[in-house]
BALOBA-696547 format. One record per residue: chain; residue number from 1; x, y, z of N, C-alpha, C, O in turn; residue in one letter. Coordinates in steps of 0.05 Angstrom, whole numbers, plus 32768, in hexadecimal, padded with zeros to 4 digits. Each point is the difference from the previous one (the first is absolute). Example, Ala and Ser with C-alpha at 12.3 -4.5 7.8 and 13.67 -1.06 7.14 Angstrom:
<recs>
[rec 'A'; 1; [8108; 7F8E; 809C]; [7FEE; 8018; 8000]; [8012; 8018; 8000]; [8015; 8000; 800D]; 'a'],
[rec 'A'; 2; [7FE4; 8015; 7FE5]; [8010; 8018; 8001]; [7FF1; 8016; 800E]; [800A; 8016; 8004]; 's'],
</recs>
This chain:
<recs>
[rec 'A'; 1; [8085; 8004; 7F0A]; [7FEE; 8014; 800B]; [8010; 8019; 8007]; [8012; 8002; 8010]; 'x'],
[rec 'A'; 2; [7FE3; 8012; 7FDE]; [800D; 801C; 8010]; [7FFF; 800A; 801F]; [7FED; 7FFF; 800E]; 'x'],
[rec 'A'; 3; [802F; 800B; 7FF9]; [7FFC; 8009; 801C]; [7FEF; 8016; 8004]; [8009; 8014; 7FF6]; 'x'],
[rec 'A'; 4; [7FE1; 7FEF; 8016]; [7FF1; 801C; 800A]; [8016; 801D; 8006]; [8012; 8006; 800F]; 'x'],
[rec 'A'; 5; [7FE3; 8002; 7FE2]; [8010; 801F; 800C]; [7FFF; 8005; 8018]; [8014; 800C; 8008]; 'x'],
[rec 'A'; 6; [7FDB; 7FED; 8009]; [800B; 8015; 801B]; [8015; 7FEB; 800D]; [800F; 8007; 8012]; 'x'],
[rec 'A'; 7; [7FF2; 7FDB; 7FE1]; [8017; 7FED; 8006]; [8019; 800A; 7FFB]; [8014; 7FFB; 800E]; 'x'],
[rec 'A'; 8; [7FEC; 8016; 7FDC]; [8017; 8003; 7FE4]; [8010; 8015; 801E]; [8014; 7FFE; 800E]; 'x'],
[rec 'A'; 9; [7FD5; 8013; 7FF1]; [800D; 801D; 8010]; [800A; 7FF5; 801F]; [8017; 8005; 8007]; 'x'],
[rec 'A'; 10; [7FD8; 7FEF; 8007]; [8001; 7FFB; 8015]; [8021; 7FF4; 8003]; [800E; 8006; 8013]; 'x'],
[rec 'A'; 11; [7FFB; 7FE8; 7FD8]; [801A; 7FF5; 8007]; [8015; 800E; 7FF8]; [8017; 7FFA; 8007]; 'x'],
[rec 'A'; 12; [7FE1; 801B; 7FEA]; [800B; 800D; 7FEE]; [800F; 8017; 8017]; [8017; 8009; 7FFE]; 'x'],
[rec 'A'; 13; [7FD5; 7FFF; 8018]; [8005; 8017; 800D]; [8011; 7FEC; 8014]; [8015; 800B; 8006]; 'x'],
[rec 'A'; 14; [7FE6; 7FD9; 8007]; [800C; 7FED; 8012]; [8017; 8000; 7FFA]; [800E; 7FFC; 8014]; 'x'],
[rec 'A'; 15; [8000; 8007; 7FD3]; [8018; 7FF5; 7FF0]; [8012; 801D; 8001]; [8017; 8003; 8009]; 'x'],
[rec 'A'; 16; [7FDD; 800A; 7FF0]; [8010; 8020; 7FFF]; [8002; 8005; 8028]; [8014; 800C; 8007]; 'x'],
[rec 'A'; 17; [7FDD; 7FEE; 8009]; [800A; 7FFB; 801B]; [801C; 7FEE; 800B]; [8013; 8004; 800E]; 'x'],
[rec 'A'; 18; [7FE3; 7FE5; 7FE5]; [801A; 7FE6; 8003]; [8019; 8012; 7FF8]; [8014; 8005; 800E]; 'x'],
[rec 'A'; 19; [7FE6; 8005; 7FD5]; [801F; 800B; 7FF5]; [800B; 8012; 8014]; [8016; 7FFF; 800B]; 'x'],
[rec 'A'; 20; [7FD6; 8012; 7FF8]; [8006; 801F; 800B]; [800F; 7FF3; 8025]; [8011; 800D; 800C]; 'x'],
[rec 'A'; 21; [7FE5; 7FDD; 7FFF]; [800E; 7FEF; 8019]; [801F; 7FF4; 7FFE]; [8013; 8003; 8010]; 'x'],
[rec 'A'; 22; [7FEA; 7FEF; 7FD8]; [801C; 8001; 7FF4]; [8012; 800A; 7FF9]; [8016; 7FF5; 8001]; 'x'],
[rec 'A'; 23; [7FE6; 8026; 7FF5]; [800D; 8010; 8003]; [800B; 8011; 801E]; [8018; 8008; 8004]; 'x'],
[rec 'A'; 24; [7FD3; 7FFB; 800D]; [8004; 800A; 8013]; [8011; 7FEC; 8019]; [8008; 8008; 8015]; 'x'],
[rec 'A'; 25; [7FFA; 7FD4; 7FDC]; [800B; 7FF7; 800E]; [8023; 8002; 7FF7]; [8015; 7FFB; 800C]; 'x'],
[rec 'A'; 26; [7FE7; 800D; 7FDE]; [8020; 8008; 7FEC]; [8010; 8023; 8007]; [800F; 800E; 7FF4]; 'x'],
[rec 'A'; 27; [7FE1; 7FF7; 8029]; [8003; 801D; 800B]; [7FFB; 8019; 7FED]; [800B; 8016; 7FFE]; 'x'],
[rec 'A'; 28; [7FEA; 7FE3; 7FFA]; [7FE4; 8019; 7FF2]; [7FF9; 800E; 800B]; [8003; 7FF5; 8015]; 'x'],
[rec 'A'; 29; [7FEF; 8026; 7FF2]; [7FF5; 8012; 800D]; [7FE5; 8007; 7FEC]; [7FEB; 800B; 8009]; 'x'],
[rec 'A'; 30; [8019; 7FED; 7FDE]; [7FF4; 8004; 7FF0]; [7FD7; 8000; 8003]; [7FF5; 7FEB; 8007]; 'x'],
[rec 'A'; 31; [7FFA; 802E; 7FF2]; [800F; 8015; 7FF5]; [8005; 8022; 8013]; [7FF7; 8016; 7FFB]; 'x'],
[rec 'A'; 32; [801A; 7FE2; 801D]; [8000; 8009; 800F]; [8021; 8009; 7FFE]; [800F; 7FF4; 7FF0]; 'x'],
[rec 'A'; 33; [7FFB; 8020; 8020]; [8019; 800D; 7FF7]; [801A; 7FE7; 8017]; [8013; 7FF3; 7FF8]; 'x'],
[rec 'A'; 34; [7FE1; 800E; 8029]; [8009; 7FF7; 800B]; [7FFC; 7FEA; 8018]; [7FEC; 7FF5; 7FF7]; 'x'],
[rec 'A'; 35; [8018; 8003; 8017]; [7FF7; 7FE6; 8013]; [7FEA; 800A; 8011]; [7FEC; 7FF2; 8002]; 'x'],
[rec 'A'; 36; [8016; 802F; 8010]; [7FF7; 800F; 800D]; [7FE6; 8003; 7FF8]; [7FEE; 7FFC; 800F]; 'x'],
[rec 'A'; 37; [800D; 800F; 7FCC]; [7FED; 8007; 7FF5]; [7FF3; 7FE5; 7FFD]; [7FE8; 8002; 7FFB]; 'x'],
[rec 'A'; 38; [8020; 7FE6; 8008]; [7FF4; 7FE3; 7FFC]; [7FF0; 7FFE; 8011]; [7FE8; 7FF9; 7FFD]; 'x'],
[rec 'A'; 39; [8022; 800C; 8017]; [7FF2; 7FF7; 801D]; [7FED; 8013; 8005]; [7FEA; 7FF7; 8006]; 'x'],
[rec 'A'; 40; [8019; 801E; 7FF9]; [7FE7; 8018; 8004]; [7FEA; 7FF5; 7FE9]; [7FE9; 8000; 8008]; 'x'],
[rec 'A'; 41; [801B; 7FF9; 7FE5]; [7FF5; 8002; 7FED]; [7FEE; 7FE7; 8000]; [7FE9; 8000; 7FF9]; 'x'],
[rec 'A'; 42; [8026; 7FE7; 800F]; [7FF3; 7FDF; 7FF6]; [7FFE; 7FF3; 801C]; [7FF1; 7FED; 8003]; 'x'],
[rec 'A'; 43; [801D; 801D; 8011]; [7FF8; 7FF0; 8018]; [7FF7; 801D; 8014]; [8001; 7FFE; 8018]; 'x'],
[rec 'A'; 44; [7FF9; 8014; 7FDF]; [7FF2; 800F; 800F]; [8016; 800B; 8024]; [7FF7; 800A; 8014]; 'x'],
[rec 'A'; 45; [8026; 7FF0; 7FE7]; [800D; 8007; 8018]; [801D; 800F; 7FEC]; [800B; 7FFB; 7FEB]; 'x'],
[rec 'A'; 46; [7FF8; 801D; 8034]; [800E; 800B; 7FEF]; [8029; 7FF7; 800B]; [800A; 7FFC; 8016]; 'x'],
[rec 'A'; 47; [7FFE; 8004; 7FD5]; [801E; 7FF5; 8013]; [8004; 7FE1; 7FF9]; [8017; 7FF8; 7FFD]; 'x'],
[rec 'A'; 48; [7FD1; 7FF5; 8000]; [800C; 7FE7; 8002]; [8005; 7FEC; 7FEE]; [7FFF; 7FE7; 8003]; 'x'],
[rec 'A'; 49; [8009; 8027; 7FE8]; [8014; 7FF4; 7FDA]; [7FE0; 7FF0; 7FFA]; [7FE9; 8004; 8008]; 'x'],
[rec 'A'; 50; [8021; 7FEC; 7FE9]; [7FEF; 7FEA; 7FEF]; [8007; 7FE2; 8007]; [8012; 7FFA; 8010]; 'x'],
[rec 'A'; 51; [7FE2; 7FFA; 7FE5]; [7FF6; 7FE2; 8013]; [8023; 7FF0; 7FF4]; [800E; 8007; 7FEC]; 'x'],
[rec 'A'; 52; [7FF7; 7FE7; 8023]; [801C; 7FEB; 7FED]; [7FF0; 7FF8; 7FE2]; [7FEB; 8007; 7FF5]; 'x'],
[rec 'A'; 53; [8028; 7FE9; 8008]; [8000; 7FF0; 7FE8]; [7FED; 7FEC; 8004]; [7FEB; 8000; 7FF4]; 'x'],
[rec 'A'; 54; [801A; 7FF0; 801B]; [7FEB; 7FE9; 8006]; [7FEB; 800C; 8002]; [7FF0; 7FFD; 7FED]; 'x'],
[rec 'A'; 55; [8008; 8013; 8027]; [7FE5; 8007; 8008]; [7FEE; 800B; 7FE1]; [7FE7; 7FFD; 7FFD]; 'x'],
[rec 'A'; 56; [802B; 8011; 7FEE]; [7FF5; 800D; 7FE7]; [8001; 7FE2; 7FED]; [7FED; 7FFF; 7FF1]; 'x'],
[rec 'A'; 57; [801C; 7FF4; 800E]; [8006; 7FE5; 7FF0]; [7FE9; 7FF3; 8009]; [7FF6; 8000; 7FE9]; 'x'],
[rec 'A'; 58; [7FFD; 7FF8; 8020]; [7FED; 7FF4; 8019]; [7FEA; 8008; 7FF3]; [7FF4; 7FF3; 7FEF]; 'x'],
[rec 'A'; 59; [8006; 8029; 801A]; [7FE4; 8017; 7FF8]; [8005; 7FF3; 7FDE]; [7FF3; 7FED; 7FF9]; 'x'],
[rec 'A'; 60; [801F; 8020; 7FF8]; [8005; 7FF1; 7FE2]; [7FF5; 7FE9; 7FF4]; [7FF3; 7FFC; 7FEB]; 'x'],
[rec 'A'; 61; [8018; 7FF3; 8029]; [7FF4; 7FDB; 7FFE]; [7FE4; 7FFC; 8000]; [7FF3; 7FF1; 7FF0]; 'x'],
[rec 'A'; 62; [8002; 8020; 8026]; [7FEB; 7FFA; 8003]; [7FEE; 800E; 7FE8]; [7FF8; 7FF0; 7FF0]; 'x'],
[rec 'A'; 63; [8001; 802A; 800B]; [7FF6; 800E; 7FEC]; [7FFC; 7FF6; 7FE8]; [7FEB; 8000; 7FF4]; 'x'],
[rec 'A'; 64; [802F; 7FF6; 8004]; [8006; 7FF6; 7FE9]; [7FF1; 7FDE; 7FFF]; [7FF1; 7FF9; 7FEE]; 'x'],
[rec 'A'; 65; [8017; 7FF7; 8029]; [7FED; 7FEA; 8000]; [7FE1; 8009; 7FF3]; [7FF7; 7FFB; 7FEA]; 'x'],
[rec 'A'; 66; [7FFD; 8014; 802E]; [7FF0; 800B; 7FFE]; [7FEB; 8009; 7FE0]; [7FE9; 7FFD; 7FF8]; 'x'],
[rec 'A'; 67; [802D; 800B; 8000]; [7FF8; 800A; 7FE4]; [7FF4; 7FEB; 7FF1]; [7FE9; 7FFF; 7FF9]; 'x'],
[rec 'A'; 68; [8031; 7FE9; 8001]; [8000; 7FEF; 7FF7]; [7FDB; 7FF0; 8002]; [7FEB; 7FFE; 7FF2]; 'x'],
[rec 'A'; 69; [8026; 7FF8; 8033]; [7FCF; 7FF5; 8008]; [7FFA; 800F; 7FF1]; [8003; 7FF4; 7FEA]; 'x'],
[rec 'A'; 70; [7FF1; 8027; 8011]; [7FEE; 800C; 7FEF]; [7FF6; 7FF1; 7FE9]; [7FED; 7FF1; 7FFE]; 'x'],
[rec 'A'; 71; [8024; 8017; 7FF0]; [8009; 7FF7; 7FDF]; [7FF7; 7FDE; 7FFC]; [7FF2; 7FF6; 7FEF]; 'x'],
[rec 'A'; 72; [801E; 7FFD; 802B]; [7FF3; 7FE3; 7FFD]; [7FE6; 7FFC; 8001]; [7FF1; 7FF5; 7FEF]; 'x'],
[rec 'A'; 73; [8007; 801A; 8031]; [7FDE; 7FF4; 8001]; [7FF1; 800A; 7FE8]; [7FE9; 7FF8; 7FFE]; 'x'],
[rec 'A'; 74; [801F; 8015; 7FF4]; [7FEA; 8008; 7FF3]; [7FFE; 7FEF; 7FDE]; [7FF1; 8006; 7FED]; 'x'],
[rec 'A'; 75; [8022; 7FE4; 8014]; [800E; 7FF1; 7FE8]; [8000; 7FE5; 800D]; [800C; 7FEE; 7FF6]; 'x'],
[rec 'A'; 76; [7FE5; 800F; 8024]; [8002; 7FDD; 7FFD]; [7FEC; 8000; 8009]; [7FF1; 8013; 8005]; 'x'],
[rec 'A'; 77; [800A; 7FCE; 8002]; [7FE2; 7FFB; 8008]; [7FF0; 7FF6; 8017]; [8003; 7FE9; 8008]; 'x'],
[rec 'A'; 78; [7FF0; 8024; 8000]; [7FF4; 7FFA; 8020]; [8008; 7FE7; 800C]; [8009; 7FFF; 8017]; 'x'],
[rec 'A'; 79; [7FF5; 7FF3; 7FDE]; [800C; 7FD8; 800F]; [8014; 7FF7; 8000]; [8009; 7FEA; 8007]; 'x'],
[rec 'A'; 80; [8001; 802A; 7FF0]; [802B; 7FF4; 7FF7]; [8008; 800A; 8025]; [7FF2; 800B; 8011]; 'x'],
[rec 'A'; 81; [8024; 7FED; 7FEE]; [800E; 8009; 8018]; [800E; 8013; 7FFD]; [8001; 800B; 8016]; 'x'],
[rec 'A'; 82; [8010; 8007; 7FD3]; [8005; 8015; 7FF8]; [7FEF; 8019; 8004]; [8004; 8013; 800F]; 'x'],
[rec 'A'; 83; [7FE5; 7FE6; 7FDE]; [7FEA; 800A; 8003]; [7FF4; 800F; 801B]; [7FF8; 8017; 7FFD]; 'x'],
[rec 'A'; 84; [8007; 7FDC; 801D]; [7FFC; 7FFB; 801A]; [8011; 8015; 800E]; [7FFB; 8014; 800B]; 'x'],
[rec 'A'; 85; [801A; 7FE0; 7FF0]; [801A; 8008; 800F]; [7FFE; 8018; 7FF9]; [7FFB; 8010; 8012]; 'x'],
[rec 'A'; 86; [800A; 8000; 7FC8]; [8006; 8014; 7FFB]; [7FE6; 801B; 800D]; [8007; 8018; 8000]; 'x'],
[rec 'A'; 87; [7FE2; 7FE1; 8009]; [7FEC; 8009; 8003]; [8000; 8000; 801C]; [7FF7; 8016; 8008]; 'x'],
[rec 'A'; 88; [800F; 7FDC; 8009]; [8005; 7FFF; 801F]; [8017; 8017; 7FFC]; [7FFA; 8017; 8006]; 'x'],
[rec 'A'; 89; [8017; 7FE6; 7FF3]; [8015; 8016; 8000]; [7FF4; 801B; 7FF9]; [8002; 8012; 8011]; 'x'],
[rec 'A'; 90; [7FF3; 7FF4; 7FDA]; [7FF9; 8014; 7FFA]; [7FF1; 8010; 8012]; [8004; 8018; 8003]; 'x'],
[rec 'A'; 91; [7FE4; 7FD2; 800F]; [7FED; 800D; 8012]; [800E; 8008; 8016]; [7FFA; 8014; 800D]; 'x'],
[rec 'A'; 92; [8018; 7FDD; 7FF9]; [8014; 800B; 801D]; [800B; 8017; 7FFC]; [8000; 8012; 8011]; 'x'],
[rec 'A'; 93; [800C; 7FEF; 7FD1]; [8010; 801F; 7FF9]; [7FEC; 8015; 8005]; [8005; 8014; 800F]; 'x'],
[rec 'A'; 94; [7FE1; 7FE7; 7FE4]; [7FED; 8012; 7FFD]; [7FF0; 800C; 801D]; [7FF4; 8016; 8004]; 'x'],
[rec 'A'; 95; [8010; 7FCA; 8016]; [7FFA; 8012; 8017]; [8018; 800D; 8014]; [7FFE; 8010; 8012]; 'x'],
[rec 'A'; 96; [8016; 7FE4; 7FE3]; [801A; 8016; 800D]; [7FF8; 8016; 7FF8]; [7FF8; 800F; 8013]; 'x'],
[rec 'A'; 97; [8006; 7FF9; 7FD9]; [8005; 801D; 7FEC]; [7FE9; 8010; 8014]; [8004; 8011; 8012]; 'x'],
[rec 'A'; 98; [7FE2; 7FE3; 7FE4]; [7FE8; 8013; 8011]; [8009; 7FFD; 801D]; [7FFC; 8015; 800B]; 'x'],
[rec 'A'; 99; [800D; 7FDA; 8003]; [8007; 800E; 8021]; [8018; 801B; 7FFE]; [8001; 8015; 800D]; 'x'],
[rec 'A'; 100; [800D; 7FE4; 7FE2]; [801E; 8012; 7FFF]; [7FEC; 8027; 7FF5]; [8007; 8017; 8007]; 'x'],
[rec 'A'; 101; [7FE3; 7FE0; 7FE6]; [7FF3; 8018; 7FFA]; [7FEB; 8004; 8014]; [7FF9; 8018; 7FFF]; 'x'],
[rec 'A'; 102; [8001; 7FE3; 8009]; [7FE8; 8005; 8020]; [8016; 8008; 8011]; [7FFF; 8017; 8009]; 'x'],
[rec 'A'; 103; [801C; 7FD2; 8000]; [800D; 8012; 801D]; [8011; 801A; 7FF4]; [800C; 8011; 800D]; 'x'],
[rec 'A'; 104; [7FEF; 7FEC; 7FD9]; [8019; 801E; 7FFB]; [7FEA; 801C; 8000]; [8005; 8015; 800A]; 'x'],
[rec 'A'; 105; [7FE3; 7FE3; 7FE7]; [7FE9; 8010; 8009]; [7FFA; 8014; 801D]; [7FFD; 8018; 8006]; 'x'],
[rec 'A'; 106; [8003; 7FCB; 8008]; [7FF6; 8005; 8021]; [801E; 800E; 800A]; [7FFC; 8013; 800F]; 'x'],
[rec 'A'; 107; [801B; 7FE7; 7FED]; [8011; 8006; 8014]; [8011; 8016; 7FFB]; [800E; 800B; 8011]; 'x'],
[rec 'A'; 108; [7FF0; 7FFF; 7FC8]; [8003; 8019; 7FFA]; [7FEF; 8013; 8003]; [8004; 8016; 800A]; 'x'],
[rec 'A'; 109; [7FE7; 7FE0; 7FEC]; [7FDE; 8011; 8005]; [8002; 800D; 8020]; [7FFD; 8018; 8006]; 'x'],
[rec 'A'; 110; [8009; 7FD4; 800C]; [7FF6; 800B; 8018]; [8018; 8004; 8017]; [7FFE; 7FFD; 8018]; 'x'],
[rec 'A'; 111; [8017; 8009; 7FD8]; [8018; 7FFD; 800B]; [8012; 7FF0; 801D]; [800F; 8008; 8012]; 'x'],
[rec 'A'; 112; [7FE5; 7FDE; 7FE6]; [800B; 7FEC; 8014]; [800F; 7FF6; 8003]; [8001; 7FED; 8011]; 'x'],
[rec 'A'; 113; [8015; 801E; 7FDD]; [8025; 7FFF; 8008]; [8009; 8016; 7FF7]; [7FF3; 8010; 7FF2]; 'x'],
[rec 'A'; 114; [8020; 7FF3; 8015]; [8015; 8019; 8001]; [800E; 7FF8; 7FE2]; [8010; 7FEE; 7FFC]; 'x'],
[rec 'A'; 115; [7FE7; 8023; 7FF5]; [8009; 7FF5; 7FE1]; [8009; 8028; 7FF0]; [7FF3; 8016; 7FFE]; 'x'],
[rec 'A'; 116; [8029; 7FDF; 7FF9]; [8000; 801C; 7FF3]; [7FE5; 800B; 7FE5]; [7FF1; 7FF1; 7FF4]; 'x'],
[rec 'A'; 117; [8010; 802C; 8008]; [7FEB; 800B; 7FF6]; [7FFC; 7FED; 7FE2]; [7FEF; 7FEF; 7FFB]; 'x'],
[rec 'A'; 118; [8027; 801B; 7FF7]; [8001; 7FEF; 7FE5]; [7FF1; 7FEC; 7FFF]; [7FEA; 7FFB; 7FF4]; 'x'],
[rec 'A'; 119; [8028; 7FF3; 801F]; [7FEE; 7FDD; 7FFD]; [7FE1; 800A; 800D]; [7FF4; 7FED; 7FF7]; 'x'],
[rec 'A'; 120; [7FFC; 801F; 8014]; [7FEA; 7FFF; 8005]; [7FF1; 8004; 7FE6]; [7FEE; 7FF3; 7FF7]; 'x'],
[rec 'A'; 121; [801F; 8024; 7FFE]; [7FED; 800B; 7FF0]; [8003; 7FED; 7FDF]; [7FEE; 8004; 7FF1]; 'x'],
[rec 'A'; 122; [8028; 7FEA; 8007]; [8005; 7FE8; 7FF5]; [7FEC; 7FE7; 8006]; [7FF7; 7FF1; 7FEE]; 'x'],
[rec 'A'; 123; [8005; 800E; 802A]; [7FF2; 7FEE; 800D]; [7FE0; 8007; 7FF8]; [7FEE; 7FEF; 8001]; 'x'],
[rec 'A'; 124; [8010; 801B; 7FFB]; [7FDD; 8009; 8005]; [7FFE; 8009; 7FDF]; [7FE9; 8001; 7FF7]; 'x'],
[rec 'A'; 125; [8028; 8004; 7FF9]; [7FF6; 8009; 7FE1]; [800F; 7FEC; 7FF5]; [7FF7; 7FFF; 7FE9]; 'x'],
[rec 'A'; 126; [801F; 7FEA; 801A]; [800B; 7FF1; 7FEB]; [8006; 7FE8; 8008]; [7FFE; 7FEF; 7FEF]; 'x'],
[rec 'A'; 127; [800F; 8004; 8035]; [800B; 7FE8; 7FFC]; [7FE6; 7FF6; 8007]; [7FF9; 7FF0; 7FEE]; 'x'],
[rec 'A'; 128; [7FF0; 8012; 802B]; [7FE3; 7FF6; 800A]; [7FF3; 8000; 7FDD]; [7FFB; 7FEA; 7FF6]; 'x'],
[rec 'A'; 129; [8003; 8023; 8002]; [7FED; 8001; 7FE1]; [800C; 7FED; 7FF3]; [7FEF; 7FF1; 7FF5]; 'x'],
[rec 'A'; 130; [8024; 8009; 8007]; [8019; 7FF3; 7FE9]; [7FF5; 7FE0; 8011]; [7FF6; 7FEE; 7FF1]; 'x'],
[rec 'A'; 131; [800C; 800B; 8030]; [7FF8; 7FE9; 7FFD]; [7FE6; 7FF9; 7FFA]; [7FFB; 7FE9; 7FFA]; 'x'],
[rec 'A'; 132; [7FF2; 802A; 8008]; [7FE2; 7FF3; 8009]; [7FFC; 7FFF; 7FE3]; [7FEB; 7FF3; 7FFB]; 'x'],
[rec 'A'; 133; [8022; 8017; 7FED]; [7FF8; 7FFE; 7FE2]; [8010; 7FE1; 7FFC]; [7FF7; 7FEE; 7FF1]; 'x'],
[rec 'A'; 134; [8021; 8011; 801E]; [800B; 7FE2; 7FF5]; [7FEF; 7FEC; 8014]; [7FFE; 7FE8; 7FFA]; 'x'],
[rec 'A'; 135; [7FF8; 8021; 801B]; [7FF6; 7FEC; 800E]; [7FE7; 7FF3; 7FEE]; [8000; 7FE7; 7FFC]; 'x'],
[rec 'A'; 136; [7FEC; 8029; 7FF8]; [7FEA; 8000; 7FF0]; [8008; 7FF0; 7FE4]; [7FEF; 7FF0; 7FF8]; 'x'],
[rec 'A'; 137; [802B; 8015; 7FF8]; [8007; 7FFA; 7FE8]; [800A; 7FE0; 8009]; [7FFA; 7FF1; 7FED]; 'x'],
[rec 'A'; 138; [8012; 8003; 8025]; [8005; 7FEC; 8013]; [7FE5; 7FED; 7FFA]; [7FFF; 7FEF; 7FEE]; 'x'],
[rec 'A'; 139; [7FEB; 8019; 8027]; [7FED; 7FF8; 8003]; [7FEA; 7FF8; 7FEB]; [7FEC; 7FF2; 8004]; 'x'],
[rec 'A'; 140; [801D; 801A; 7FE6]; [7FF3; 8000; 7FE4]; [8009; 7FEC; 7FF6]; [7FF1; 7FEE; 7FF8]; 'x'],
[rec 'A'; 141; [8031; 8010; 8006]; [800B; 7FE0; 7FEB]; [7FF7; 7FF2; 801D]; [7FE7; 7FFC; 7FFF]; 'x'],
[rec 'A'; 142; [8020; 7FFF; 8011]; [7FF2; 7FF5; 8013]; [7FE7; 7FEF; 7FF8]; [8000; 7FE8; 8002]; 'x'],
[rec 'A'; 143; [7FEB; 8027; 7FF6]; [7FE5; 7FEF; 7FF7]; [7FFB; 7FFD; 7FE2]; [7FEB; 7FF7; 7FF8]; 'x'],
[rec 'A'; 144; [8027; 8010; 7FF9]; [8004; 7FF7; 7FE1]; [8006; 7FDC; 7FFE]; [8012; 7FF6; 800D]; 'x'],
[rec 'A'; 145; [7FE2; 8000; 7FE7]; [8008; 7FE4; 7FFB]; [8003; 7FFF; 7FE0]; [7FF5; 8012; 7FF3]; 'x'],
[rec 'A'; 146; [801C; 7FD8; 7FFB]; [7FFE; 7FFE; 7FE9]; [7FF0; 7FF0; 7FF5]; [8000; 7FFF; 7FE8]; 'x'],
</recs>
C-alpha cells in the first residue's frame, strides 16, 4: 500500500527537524551566524546560547521516532499491536504539536512572556503554523489504516 502524501511530507518535514537537532547538537548555529543569534531567534531570549547536546539529541529522538509512527500507522493494520502502538504515538505527537501551536499563538499573539522581537514574529508566521500543519498531517496517518 502506498504511503499518503500528506504522510510522505509530514515525516519528511519531522526528519529534516531531527537532522537540523543533530546538527545543532554537533554545535551548529546553523542557519544562524552565532549562539546569540540562536537564542534570539529559536528560543526567543536574547544572550542565552542554544540548548546542550542532550537536550537537541532528545528533541531529535523524538521527531524522528515520531516520523517513523507516521509512515507505520498508515502501512499496518488496525488489530496488530504495531499498528496500535504506531497510531497511539502518532495521536500524542499530533496533540503535543496543536498545544505547542495554540500556546505559541496565545503567548506570542498576546504577549505573555517577555520574548525577543524575532522569535515573536517567527512564532506567529512559521514555528505555531509549522506545528498545527504537522499536528493535522499526524492526525491524518493517525486514522489511515491498511
Amino acid at each position: 500500500m502506498a504511503v499518503p502524501a500528506s504522510t510522505v511530507a509530514t515525516a519528511a518535514v519531522l526528519g529534516a527537524v531531527g537532522a537540523l537537532h543533530v546538527a545543532w547538537a554537533a554545535g551548529s548555529t546553523f542557519p544562524l551566524e552565532d549562539r546569540e543569534a540562536f537564542s534570539a531567534t529559536f528560543l526567543g531570549v536574547d544572550g542565552l546560547g542554544s540548548p546542550g547536546p542532550a537536550a537537541c539529541l532528545a528533541v531529535a529522538g523524538l521527531v524522528t521516532t515520531t516520523a517513523c509512527a507516521a509512515v507505520v500507522a498508515t502501512q499496518t493494520s488496525s488489530g496488530s499491536r504495531v499498528g496500535r502502538l504506531s497510531r497511539r504515538g502518532a495521536r500524542t505527537a499530533a496533540r503535543v504539536l496543536a498545544a505547542r501551536a495554540a500556546a505559541g499563538i496565545a503567548v506570542s499573539g498576546f504577549g505573555l512572556r517577555a520574548t525577543s522581537p524575532r522569535f515573536r514574529t517567527l512564532d506567529l508566521t512559521v514555528y505555531s503554523p509549522l506545528c498545527a500543519a504537522l499536528a493535522v498531517g499526524l492526525a491524518r496517518s493517525a486514522r489511515a489504516t491498511s
